[in-house]
C-alpha positions as CSV (number, residue, x, y, z in Angstrom):
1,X,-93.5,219.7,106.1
2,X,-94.4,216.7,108.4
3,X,-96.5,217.5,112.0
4,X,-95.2,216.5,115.1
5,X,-97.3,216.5,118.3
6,X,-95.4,217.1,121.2
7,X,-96.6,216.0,124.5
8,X,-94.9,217.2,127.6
9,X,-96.1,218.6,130.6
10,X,-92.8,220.4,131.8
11,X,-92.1,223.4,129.2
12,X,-91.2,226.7,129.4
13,X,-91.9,229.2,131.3
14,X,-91.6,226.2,133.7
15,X,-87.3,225.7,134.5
16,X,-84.8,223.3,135.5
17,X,-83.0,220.8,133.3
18,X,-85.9,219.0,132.4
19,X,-87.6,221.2,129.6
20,X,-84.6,221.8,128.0
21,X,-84.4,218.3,126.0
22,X,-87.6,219.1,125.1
23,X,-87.6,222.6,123.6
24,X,-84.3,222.1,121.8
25,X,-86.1,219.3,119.9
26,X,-88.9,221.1,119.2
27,X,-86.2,223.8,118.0
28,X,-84.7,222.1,115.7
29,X,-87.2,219.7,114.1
30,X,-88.3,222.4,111.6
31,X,-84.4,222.1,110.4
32,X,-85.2,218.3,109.2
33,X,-88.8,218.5,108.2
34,X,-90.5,218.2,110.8
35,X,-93.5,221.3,112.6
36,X,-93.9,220.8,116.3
37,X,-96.9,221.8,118.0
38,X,-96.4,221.1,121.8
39,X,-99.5,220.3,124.2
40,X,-98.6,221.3,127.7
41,X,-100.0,222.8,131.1
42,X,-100.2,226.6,132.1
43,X,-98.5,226.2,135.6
44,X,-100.4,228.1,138.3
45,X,-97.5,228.0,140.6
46,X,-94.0,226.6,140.4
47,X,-90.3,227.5,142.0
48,X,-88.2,227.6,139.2
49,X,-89.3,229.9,136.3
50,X,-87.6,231.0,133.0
51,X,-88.6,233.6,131.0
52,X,-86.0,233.4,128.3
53,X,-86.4,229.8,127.7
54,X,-89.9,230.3,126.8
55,X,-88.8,233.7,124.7
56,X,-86.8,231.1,123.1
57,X,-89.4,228.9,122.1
58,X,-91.5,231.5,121.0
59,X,-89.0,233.2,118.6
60,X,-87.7,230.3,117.0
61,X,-91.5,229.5,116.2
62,X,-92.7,226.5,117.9
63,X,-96.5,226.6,118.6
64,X,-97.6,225.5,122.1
65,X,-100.9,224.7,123.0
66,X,-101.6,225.1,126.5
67,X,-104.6,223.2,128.9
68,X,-105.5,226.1,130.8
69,X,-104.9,229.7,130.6
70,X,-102.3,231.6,128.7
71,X,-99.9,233.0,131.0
72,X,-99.9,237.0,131.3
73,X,-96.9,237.4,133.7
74,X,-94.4,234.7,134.8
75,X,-93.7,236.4,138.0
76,X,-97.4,235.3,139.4
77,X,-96.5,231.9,139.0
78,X,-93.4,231.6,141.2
79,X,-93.3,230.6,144.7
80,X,-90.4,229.8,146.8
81,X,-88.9,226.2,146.7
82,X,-89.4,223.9,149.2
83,X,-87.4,222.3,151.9
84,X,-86.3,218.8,150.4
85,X,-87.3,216.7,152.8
86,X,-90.7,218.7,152.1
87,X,-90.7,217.6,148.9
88,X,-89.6,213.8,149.0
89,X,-92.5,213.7,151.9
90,X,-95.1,215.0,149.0
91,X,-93.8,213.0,146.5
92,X,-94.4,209.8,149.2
93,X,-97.7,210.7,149.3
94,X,-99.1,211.4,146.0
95,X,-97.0,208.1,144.7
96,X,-99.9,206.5,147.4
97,X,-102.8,208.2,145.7
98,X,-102.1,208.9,141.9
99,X,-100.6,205.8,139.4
100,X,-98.4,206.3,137.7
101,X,-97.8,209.8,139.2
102,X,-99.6,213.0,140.5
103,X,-99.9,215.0,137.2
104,X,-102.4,211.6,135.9
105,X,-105.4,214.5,136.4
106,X,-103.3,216.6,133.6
107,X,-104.3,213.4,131.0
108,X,-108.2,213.9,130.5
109,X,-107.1,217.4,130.1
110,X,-104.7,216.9,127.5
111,X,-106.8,214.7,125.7
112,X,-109.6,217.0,125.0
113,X,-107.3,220.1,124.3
114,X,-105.8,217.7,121.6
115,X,-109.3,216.9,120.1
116,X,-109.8,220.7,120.1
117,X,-106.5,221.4,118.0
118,X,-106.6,218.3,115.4
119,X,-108.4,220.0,112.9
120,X,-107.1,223.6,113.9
121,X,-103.5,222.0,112.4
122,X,-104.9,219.7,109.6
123,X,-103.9,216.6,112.2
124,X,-100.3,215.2,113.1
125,X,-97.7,212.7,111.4
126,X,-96.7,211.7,114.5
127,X,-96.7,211.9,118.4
128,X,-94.0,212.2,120.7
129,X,-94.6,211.8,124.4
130,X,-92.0,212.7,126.8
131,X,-91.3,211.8,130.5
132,X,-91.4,211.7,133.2
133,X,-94.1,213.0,134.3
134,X,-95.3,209.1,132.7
135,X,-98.7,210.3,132.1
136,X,-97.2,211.8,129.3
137,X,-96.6,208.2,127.6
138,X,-100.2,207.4,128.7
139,X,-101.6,210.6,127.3
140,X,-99.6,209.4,123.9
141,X,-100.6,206.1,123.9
142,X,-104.6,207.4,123.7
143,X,-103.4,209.4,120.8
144,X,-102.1,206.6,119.1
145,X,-105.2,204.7,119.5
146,X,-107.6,207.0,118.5
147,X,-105.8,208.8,115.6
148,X,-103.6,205.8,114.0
149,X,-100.4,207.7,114.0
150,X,-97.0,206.6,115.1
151,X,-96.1,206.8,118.8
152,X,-92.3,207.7,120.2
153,X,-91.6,207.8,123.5
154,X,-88.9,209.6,125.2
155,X,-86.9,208.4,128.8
156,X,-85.3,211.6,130.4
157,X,-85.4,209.1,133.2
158,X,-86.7,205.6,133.9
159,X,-89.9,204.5,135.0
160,X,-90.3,201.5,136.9
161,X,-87.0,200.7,137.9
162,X,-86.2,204.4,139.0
163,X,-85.7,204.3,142.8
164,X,-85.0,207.9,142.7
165,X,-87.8,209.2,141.7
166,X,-90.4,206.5,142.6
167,X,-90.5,204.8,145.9
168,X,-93.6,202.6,145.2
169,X,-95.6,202.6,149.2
170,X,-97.1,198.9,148.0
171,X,-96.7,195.9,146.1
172,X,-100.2,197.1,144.3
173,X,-98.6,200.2,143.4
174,X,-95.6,198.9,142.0
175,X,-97.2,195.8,139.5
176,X,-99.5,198.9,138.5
177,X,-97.1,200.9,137.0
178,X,-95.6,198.0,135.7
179,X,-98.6,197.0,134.0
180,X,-98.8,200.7,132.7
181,X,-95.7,201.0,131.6
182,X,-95.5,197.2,129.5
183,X,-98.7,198.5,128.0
184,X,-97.0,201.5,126.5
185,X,-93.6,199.9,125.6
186,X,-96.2,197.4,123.6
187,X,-97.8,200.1,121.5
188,X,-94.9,202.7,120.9
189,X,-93.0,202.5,117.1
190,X,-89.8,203.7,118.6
191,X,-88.3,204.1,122.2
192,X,-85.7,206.6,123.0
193,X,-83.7,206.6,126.1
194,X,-80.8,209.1,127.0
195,X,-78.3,206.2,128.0
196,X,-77.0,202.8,127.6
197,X,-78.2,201.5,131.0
198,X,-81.2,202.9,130.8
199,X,-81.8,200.9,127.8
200,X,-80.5,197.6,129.0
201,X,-82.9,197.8,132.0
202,X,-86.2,198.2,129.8
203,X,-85.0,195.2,127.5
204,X,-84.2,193.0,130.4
205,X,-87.6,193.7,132.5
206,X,-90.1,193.6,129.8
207,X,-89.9,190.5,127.0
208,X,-92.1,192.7,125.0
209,X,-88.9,195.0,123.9
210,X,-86.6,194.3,121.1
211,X,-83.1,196.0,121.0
212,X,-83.2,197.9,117.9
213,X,-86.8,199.3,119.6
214,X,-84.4,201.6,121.6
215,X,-82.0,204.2,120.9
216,X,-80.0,206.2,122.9
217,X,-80.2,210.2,122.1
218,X,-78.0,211.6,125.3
219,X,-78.6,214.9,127.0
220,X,-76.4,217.2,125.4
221,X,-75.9,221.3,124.7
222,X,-77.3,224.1,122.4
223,X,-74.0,225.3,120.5
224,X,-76.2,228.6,120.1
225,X,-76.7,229.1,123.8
226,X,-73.0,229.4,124.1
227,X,-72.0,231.5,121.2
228,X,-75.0,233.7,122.4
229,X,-73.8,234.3,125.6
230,X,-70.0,234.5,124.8
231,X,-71.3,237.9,123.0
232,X,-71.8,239.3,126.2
233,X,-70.5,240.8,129.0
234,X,-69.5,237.8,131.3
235,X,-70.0,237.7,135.4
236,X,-66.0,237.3,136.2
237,X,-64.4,238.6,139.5
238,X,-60.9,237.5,138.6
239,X,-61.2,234.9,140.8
240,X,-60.8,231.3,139.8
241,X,-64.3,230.0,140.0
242,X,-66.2,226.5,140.8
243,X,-69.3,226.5,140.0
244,X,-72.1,224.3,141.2
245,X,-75.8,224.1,138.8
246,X,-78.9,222.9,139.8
247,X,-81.0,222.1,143.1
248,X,-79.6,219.4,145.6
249,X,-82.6,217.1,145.2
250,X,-81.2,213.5,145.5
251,X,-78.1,214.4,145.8
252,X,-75.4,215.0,148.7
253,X,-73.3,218.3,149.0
254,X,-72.4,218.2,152.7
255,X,-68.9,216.2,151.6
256,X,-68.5,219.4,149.1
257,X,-69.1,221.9,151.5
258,X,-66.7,220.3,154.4
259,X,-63.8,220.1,151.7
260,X,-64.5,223.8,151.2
261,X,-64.3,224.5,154.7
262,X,-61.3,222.1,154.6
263,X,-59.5,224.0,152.3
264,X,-60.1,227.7,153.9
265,X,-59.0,226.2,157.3
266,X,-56.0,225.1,155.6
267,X,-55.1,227.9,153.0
268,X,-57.0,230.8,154.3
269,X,-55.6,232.9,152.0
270,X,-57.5,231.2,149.0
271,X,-60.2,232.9,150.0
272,X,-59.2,236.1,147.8
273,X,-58.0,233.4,145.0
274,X,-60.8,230.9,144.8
275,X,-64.7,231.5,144.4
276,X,-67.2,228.8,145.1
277,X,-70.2,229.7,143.4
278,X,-74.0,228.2,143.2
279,X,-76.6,228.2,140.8
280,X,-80.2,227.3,141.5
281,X,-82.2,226.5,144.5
282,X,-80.1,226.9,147.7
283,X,-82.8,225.8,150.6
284,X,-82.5,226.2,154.0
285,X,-81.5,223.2,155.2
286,X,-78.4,224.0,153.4
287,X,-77.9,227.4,154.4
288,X,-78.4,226.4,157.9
289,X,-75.8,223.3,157.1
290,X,-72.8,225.8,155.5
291,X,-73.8,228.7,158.3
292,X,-72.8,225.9,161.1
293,X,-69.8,224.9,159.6
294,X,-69.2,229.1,158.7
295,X,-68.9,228.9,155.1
296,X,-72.1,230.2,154.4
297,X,-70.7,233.7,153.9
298,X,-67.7,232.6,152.0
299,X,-69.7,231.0,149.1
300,X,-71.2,233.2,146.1
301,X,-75.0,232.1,145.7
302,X,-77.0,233.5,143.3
303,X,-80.3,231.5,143.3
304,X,-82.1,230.1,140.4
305,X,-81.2,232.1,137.0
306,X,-82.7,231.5,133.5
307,X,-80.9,229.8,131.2
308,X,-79.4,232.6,129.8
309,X,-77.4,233.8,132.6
310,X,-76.4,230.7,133.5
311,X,-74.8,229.8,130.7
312,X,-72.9,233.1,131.1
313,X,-71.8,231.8,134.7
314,X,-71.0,228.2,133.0
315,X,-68.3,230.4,130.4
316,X,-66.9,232.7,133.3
317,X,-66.1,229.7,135.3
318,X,-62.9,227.2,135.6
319,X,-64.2,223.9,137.2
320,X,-67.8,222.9,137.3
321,X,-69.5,220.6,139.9
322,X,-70.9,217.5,139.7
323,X,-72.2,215.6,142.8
324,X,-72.9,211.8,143.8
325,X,-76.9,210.8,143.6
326,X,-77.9,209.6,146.5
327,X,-80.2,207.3,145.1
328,X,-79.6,203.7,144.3
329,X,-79.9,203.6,140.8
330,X,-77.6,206.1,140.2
331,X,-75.9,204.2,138.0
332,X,-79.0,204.9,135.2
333,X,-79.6,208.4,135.9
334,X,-78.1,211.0,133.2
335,X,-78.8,214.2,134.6
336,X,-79.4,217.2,132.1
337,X,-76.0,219.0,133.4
338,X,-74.2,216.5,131.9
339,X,-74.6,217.3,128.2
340,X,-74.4,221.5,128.9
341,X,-70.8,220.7,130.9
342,X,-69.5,219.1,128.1
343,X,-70.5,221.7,125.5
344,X,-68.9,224.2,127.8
345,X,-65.3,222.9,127.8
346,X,-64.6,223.6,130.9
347,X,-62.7,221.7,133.4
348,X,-64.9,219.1,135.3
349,X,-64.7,217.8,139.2
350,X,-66.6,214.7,139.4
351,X,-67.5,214.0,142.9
352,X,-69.2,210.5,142.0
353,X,-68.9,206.2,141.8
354,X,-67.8,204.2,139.0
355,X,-71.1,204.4,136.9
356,X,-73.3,205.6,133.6
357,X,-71.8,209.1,134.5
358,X,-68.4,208.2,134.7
359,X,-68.0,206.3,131.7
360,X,-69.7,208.4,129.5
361,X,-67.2,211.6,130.7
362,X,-64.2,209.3,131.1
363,X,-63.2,210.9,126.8
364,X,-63.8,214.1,127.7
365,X,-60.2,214.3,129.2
366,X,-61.0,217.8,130.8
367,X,-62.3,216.0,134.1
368,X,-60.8,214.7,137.0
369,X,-62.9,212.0,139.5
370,X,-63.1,211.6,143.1
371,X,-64.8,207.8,144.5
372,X,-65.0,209.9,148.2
373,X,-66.7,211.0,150.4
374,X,-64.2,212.4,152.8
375,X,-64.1,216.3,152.4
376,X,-59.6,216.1,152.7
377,X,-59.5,214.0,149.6
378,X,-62.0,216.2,147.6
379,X,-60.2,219.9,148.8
380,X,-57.1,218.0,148.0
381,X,-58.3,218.2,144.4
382,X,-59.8,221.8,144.6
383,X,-56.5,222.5,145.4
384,X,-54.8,220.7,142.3
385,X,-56.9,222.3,140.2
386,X,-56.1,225.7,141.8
387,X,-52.4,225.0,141.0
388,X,-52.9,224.3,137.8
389,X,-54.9,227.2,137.2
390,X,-52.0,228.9,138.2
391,X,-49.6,227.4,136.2
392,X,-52.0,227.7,133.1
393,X,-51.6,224.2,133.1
394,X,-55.5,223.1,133.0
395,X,-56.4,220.0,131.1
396,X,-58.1,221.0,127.8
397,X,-61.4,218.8,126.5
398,X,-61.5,216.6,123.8
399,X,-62.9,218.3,120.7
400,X,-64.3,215.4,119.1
401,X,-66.0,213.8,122.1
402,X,-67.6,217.1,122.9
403,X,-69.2,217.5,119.3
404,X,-70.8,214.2,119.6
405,X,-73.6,216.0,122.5
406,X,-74.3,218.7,119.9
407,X,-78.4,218.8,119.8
408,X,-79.0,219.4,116.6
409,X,-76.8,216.9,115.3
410,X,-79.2,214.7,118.2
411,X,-82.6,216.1,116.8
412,X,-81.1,215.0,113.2
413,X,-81.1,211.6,114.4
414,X,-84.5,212.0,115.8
415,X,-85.7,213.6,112.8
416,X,-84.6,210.4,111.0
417,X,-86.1,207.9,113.2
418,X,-89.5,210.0,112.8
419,X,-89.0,209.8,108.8
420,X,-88.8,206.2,108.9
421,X,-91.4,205.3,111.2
422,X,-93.7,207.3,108.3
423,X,-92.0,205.0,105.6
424,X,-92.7,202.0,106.8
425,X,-96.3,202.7,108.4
């Protein structure tokens, strides 16, 4: 069986949408070939923690190899989440210190903890770096250099051209990442990006990048995750239920919040019909936001749950929630969400532009889209949905569509590109 080195600094027991991509194709690589051993951090601290996505990786046997210390109980490690203005400030400031990003102390580390395991697993086929963080691509890049092996690299979300995530304080700081970032597009054997736009953004800023360099592997869903949980009891109140996953961090819910209010004012008596229910990190700006327009109590939030559970509260729901970035490149971002809402189904409320999200949902016919801000327009549509609900009358998702986000028909494709990159070295 071919080695795969894995390089990625977010993993399990570490949360959020981000490790996900990442264990599932470390999952099911061993289905087309390929080991993975994944180099990653032992997290001191961090707010979102989950224990069954690293119980996952364990049993389905992929080997991590970790920079610091192995982690004897996941509950030391979590710490409350931060305001969000708290953490765009800190993200200001270490994009002023640390190029291409603040985990660029992590690489030194990395690179000796890989020297230690090379001849523990007989060396690697390959490596596959994924970001951000984009010291992960720098940290594969050495790898490449020093041990002559194929590099892949893997855009969860863009680098340069991500206003987003990087506000870049100076012109300095900006021509440095770019300079990093050419660098690595340079030296990698394949480039894998999670959407079209993405792609066409890397091709048209660096002259270095040929078209068939890139392909496009989308976020999508774990079939498993979903058959797992439907084995179980489910969280339903007999309630219809909209449910909202993930944290708030660049994006906007006030509108969402003000249409729910709008919609109680108006049909108080949906409040024994209709639950509005959120997953993930609720901070307090926001629960001082919906206690001021006296909501707060009427909404059902449960915090941040492993993956486990919230794929339980993704089956007992009826419409789930997706929100307008309020970034400006919102057109190329592809958040994680996406692909586990489509494997779910269920009935989608997009509260977003004409962009990259809306287009690629526009075939999964179970989803309904709002170009609005204005909280009558989007509790108008709450309210369609509710009578449809009642009328059993709910739009129903395109099978076909949905099976294209399957991940291990995805990791089959990356298995493949991984196979020919050994053919033709």
């Amino acid at each position: 069986m071919n080695k795969v080195l894995i390089i990625s600094y977010y993993f399990p027991p570490m949360g959020m949408g981000g490790v996900q991509r990442t264990l599932k194709f470390a999952k099911y690589l061993k289905h087309f070939g390929w080991d993975s051993v994944v180099i990653t951090d032992s997290p001191k601290k961090y707010y979102a923690v989950d224990e069954s996505l690293l119980k996952e990786a364990i049993e389905c046997g992929i080997k991590i190899e970790r920079t610091g210390k192995e982690i004897k109980d996941i509950k030391d490690i979590i710490i409350k989440a931060p305001k969000e203005s708290i953490k765009k400030l800190k993200n200001k400031v270490s994009q002023f210190f640390f190029i291409p990003d603040s985990k660029i102390g992590w690489k030194k580390k990395a690179l000796s903890k890989i020297d230690e395991i090379w001849d523990k697993y007989g060396g690697f086929d390959l490596v596959f770096a994924t970001a951000p963080p984009y010291t992960d691509f720098l940290i594969g890049q050495s790898v490449k250099r020093k041990y002559k092996i194929p590099l892949v690299i893997d855009y969860r979300d863009l680098w340069v051209d991500n206003k987003v995530l990087n506000s870049y304080p100076t012109y300095y700081h900006k021509m440095s990442n770019i300079r990093l970032e050419k660098k690595v597009l340079a030296e990698a054997n394949k480039i894998i990006t999670t959407n079209r736009k993405t792609k066409e953004l890397i091709i048209t800023r660096y002259g270095n990048v040929d078209y068939n360099d890139v392909i496009i592997i989308p976020h999508g869903y774990d079939q498993e995750d979903y058959d797992k949980a439907s084995s179980q009891k489910l969280p339903e109140t007999g309630k219809m239920r909209f449910l909202y996953t993930g944290s708030f961090y660049c994006y906007n819910p006030k509108p969402y919040f003000e249409a729910i209010k709008y919609l109680f004012d108006k049909y108080p008596e949906l409040e024994k019909e209709i639950e509005f229910c959120f997953l993930g990190q609720f901070t307090e700006d926001y629960i001082k936001f919906c206690q001021s327009i006296k909501i707060y109590d009427k909404l059902n939030i449960k915090g941040y749950l492993d993956h486990t559970e919230c794929v339980k509260y993704i089956l007992s729901s009826d419409v789930l929630i997706l929100l307008k970035s309020k970034g400006e490149n919102d057109i190329a971002a592809m958040v994680g969400k996406i692909g586990e809402y489509i494997g779910s189904r269920k009935n989608i409320l997009a509260l977003l532009p004409d962009g990259l999200t809306q287009k690629t949902l526009m075939n999964y016919e179970a989803v309904k889209f709002i170009d609005s801000d204005n909280p009558k327009e989007i509790g108008k549509a709450i309210y369609d949905y509710y009578l449809m609900y009642k009328d059993k009358k709910m739009p129903t998702a395109n099978e076909e569509f949905v099976s294209q986000y399957n991940r291990k028909t995805m990791t089959d494709e990356l298995a493949t590109e991984f196979n020919y990159l050994l053919d033709i070295e």
